[in-house]
C-alpha positions in Angstrom: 53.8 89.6 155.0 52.7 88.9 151.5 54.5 85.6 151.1 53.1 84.1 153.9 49.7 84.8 152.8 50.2 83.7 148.8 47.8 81.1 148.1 48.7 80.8 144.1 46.4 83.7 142.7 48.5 86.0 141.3 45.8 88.6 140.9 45.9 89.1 144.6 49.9 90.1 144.6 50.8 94.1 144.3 52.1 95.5 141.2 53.1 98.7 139.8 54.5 99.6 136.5 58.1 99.4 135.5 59.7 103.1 135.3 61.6 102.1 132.1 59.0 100.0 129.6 56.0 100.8 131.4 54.8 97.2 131.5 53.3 95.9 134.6 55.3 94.1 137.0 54.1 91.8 140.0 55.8 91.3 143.2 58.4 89.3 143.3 59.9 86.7 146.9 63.3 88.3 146.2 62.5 92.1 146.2 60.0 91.6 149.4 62.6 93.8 151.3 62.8 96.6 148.7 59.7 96.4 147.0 59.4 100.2 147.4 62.6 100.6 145.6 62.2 98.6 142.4 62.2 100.5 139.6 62.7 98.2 136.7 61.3 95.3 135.8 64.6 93.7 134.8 68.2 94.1 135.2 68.7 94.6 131.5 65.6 97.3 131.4 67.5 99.4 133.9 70.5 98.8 131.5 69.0 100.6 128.7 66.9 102.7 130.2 69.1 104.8 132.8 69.3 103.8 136.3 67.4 105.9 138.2 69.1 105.3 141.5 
């Protein structure tokens, strides 16, 4: 697993842009179990953006 392996580079952590705002977002400890189902970056991007879900 990812978290097991994170030595502090960030670089090295999987990201993919955020369906609402397009910005990049890195992987987060919390959404290890759903990282495939992230959408949004935030709560409040999915807010104003339309959740997709």
């Amino acid at each position: 697993m990812a978290a097991r392996t994170f030595k502090g580079n960030k670089a090295a952590l999987p990201s993919k842009p955020c369906a609402g705002c397009g910005r990049a977002m890195s992987w987060r400890k919390k959404w290890r179990a759903s990282w495939d189902a992230v959408q949004h970056c935030s709560e409040r991007c999915g807010r104003q953006n339309g959740k997709t879900a």
